[in-house]
N, C-alpha and C positions, 0 to 999 in steps of 0.2 A: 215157072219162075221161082226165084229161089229169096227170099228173103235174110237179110241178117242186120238184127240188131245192132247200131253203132254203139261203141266203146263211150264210155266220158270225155276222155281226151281227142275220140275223133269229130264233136259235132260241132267245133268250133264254135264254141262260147265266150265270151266274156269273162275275163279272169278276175275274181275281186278287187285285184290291184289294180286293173284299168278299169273298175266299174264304175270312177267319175269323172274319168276321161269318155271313156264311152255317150256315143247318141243316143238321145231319148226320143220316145214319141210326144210330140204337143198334148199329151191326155193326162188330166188330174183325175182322183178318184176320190171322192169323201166318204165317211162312213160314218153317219149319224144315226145313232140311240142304238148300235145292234148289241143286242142279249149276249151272244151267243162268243165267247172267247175262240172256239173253233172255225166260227165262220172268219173272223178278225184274221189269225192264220190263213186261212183256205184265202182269205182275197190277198192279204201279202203274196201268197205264193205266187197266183193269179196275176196279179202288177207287178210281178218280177220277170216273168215268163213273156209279159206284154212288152214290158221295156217302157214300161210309162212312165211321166217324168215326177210326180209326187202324190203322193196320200196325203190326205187330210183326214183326222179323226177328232171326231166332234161329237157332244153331249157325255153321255156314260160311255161311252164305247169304251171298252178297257185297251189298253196300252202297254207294248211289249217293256220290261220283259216280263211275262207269264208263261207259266208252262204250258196254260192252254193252249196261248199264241204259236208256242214255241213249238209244241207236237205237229200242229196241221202245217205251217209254215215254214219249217223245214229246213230254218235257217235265210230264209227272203227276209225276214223281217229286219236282217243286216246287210242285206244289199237293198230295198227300197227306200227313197228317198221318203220321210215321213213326218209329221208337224201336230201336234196336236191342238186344239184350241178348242174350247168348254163350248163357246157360240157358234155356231155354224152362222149365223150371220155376219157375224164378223169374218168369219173364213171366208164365205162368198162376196162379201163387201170387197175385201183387201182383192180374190180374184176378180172380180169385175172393174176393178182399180186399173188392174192388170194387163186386161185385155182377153179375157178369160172369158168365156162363154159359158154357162151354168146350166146344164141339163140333166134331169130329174131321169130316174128309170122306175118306172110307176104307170099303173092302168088308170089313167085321170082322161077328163073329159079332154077332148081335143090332142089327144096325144099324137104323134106319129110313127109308125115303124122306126123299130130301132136302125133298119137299115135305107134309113132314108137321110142318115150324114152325110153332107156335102164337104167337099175342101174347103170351103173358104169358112166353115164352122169351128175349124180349130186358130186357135186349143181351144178346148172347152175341160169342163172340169163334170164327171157323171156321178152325180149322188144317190146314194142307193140307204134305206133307211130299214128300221126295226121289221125284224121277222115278220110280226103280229099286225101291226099298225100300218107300216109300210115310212114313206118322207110323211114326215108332220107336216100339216099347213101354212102353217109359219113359215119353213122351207119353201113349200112346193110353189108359194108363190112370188119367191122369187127369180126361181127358174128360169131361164130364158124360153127354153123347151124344155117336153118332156117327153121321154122314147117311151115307146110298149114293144114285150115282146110280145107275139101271138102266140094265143095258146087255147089248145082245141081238146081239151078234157075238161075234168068237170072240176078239177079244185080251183082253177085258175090261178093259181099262184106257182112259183119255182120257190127252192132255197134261194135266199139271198147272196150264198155267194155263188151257185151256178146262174143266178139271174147276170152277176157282175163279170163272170167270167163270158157268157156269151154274149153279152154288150160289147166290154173290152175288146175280145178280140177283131170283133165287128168295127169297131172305133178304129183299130189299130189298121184292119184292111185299109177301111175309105181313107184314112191319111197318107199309109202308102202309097193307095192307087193312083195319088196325088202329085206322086216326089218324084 
């Protein structure tokens, strides 16, 4: 069997012009306290790709435009719907206002498989926190849930934006498999 790469123009994308005409998925993404301008990029990318419907970027997180942002993100970071706000409690406050579901992606007691989303969980909004630390307390307990991915080496931790990105897309299946 023969393989061949599609062209840009053949994968049927979403053209910027219709990109707020275009459907989203019911999934929010926060990003509180991360270091890291590259990861910030890498998860724009990541929520473009997803077709999720907004970012939230909360504490220090830096905020486009940067060229950090700008190198790993590749230009997502002008097609994702994005908001900043300094409190992540008030971020989560106004979503659970909303109707918005708040689930943490963190190794904490009582967690569940990330792939144990159900339908009727969305939207929910999935917060992902600092490299180092991981969501602050303060966060985590407001959480509705909180997803773990499993992992069977010995650092136990992923980068945070490949932690988000294999959430997300896991998020983005179980609401499909829904529709």
């Amino acid at each position: 069997m023969y393989f061949r790469k599609l062209a840009g123009t053949e994968m049927n994308r979403v053209s910027p012009e219709h990109l707020d005409d275009s459907p989203r998925h019911p999934v929010y993404l926060m990003l509180h306290n991360i270091r890291s301008m590259w990861n910030v990029g890498s998860m724009f990318r990541t929520a473009d790709a997803a077709g999720i419907e907004k970012m939230f970027i909360t504490g220090y997180t830096a905020t486009p435009p940067r060229k950090e942002i700008d190198k790993t993100a590749l230009g997502a970071q002008e097609c994702v719907r994005w908001e900043f706000c300094a409190d992540p409690l008030e971020a989560i406050g106004c979503m659970k206002a909303s109707g918005i579901k708040i689930f943490g992606l963190e190794i904490a007691e009582q967690s569940t498989p990330y792939t144990a989303v159900q339908k009727d969980d969305f939207p929910l909004c999935l917060v992902v926190g600092n490299e180092v630390e991981g969501i602050d307390d303060e966060v985590l307990i407001h959480c509705d849930e909180v997803l773990e991915i499993p992992q069977y080496g010995t650092k136990h931790s992923l980068n945070v934006a490949v932690a988000a990105g294999i959430a997300l897309f896991e998020l983005v299946r179980a609401v499909r498999s829904g529709m």
